[in-house]
C-alpha positions, 0 to 999 in steps of 0.5 A, spaced: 555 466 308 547 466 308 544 471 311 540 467 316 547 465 318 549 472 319 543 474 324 544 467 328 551 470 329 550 476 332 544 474 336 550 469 340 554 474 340 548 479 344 547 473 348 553 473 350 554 480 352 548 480 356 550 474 360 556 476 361 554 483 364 548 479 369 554 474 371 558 479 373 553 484 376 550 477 380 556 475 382 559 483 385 552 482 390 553 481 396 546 479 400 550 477 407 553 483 408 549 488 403 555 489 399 557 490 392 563 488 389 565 489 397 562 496 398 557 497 403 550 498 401 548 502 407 550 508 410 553 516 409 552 516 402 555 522 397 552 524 391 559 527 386 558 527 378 565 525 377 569 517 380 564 515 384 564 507 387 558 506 384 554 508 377 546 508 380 539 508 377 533 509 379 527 506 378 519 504 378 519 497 378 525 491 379 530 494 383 537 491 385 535 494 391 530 498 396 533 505 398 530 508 403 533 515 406 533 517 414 537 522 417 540 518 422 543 511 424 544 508 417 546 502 419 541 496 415 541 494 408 539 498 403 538 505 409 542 512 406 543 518 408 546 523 404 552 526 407 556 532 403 563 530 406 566 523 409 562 518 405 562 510 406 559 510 398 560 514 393 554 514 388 554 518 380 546 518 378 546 515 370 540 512 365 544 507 362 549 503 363 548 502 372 553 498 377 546 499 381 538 499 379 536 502 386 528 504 388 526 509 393 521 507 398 519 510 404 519 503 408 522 496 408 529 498 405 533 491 402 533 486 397 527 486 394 
């Protein structure tokens, strides 16, 4: 096996990977009901360290979904407020490997 052929193959084989890693995360998306993969995107929402609903990233630039955190009345897409107990989604914070890419603003809260 030539060496040219080797790196082709392992390209497919990362190619297949990222594809099969978007799709999943493509199809989990639930724009109508602001859900993913049937977890509400809105609500009380409790940050906890370990067995969350959904892993969650922040970022600058090309979110999954706009955050904006209010203190009462959670009830549009994309509007948390962060509760210590009885939550509607648990989230843990990560730096690689998210469910969620989310950005925190201060107004316009959804899909980007």
């Amino acid at each position: 096996m030539t060496r040219h052929t080797k790196t082709l193959r392992a390209l497919t084989i990362v190619g297949l990977l990222c594809s099969a890693q978007a799709s999943w995360a493509s199809e989990g998306f639930d724009k109508q009901a602001c859900s993913l993969n049937g977890l509400p995107l809105f609500g009380d929402v409790q940050v906890v360290e370990s067995f969350p609903d959904i892993r969650v990233q922040i970022v600058t630039s090309f979110p999954d979904l706009k955050v904006e955190t209010v203190d009462s009345f959670p009830d549009d897409c994309g509007q948390w407020r962060f509760v210590d107990s009885f939550p509607d989604l648990k989230i843990q914070y990560v730096e690689s490997f998210p469910d969620l890419k989310i950005q925190l603003v201060t107004s316009f809260p959804g899909w980007p």
